[in-house]
N, C-alpha and C positions, 0 to 999 in steps of 0.2 A: 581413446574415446574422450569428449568433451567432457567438464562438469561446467555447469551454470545455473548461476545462482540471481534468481530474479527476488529484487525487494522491490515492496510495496508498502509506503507508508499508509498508516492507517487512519482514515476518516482525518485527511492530513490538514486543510483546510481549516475546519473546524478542529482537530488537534491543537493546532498552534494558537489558535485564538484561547482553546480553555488554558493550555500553559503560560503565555501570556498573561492571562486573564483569571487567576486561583478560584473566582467565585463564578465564573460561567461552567467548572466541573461538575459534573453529573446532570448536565439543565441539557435540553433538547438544542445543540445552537445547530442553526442552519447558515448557511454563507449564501447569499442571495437577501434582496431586500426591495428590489425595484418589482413594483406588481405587474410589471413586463417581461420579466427577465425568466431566467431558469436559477435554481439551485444551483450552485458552485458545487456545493460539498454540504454533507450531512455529519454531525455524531453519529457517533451508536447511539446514545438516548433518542437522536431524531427517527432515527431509522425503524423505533418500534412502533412509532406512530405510520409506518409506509413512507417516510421522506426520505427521498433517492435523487444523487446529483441528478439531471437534467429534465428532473420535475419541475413544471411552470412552480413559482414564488407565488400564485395563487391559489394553487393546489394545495402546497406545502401549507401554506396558511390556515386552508380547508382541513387540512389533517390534523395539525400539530397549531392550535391559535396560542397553546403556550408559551411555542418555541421561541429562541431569543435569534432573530434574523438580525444579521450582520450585514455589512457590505462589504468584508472583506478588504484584506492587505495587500496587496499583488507582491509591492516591493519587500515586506515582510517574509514571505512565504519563498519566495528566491533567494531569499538573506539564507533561511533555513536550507533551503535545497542545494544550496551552495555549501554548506556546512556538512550534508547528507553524503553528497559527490566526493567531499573531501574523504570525508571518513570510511568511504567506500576505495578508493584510492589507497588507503594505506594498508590494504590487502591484498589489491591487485591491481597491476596497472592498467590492465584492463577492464573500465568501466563502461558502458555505452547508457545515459541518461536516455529513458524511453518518454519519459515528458517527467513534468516537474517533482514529482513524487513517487515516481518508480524507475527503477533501473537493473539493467543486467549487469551480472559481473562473471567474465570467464576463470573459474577457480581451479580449470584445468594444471595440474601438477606443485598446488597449492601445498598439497601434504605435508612434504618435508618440514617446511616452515611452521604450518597452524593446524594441523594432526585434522582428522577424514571429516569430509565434508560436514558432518553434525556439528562437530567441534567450532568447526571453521563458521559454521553460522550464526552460531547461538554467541561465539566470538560478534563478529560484526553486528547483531542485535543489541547485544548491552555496548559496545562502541557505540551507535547510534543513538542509543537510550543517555547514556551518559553525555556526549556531545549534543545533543537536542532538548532531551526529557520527552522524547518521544517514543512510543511502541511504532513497530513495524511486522508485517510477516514478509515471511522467504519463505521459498521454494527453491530449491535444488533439484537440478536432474539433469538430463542427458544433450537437451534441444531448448530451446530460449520459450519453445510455445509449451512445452509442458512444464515448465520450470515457473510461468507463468500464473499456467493452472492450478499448478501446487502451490504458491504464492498465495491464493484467494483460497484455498481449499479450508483453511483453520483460521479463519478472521476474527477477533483482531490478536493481535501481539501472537499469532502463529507462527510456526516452522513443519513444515510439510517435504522430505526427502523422497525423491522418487529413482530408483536405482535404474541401471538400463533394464535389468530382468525384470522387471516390475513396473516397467511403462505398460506396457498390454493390459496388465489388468487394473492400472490406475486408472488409464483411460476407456476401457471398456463400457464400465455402468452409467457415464457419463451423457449428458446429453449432446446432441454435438454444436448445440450451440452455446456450450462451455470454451470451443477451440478460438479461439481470439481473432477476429475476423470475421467468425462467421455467424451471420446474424439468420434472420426470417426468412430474407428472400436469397 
C-alpha cells in the first residue's frame, strides 16, 4: 500500500514576506493591494480578522484597515518554491509540485532509510524550516486526497498521520466539502 505525504506551506505568501521582512512579524500582512484585485494570501494574524486568500482587497481592507497590504513577489516566492522542491527531493524522488506551495511526495518504502512515516515527516519539516525559515504542515496517509486533508487538518506548522485503518474514521465527521474538489454545487 501507498504512503503519501502532502506538504503545504503555511500562509506561504505572506510567510516569506515576514522572513524577509523581520518587522512585518506578528502584523496582519495581506498580499493583494490593488482595490480590484483579490487576496493572494493572508497571515494567520490577517486571518483573525476573516482575511481569506481570494477575498476582494476591498473587503480585506473592510476587515483588517490595519493590515500591512503588499503587492507581493512572484519571482521571490518561486525562488522559495524552488528551494521547497528541492528539499523535498532529498527524501524521495518522487515529488509531484501541486502548485507553488504544496506538494505530494510518494514515501512509499521510505522506511528503511528515514524510520516510519512520523519520523520521516517531522524529518522533512525542520529540513524545510532550516532551508527556508519557514513552517509548513503535512499530512500523511494512504491516497493524495486524504493526505491533503490531513495536510490542512492542524494548521499552522502541523503534522497530521492518517493510517489506512483509520481513514474511515478520519474522514467520517468530516464535512464533505473538506474532500478537495468538491465544492457547493
Amino acid at each position: 500500500m501507498a504512503t503519501i505525504l502532502h506538504l503545504d506551506m503555511d500562509a506561504f505568501f505572506a510567510s516569506v514576506e515576514q522572513h524577509d521582512d523581520p518587522s512585518l512579524k506578528g502584523l496582519p500582512v495581506i498580499i493583494g493591494h490593488d482595490h480590484r484585485g483579490v487576496v493572494s494570501a493572508a497571515s494567520y494574524e490577517a486571518r483573525v480578522f476573516g482575511v481569506r486568500s481570494a477575498m476582494p482587497v476591498t473587503e480585506a481592507r473592510r476587515r483588517c484597515p490595519q493590515g500591512v497590504f503588499l503587492p507581493g513577489n512572484r519571482r521571490r516566492y518561486s525562488e522559495v518554491s524552488r528551494v521547497v522542491m528541492h528539499t523535498l527531493g532529498q527524501f524521495s524522488p518522487l515529488v509531484e509540485p501541486a502548485s507553488i506551495d504544496e506538494a505530494y511526495v510518494d514515501i512509499t518504502g521510505t522506511e528503511t532509510l528515514f524510520g516510519p512515516p512520523e519520523t520521516l515527516a517531522r524529518a522533512i519539516k525542520e529540513a524545510v524550516r532550516r532551508a527556508t525559515g519557514l513552517a509548513c504542515s503535512v499530512g500523511v496517509a494512504p491516497v493524495k486526497f486524504i493526505a491533503k486533508i490531513a495536510s490542512d487538518y492542524d494548521k499552522p506548522d502541523g503534522l497530521t498521520i492518517v493510517s489506512p485503518e483509520d481513514a474511515l474514521d478520519f474522514l467520517a465527521p468530516l464535512p464533505v466539502g473538506k474532500i478537495p474538489g468538491v465544492g457547493k454545487r
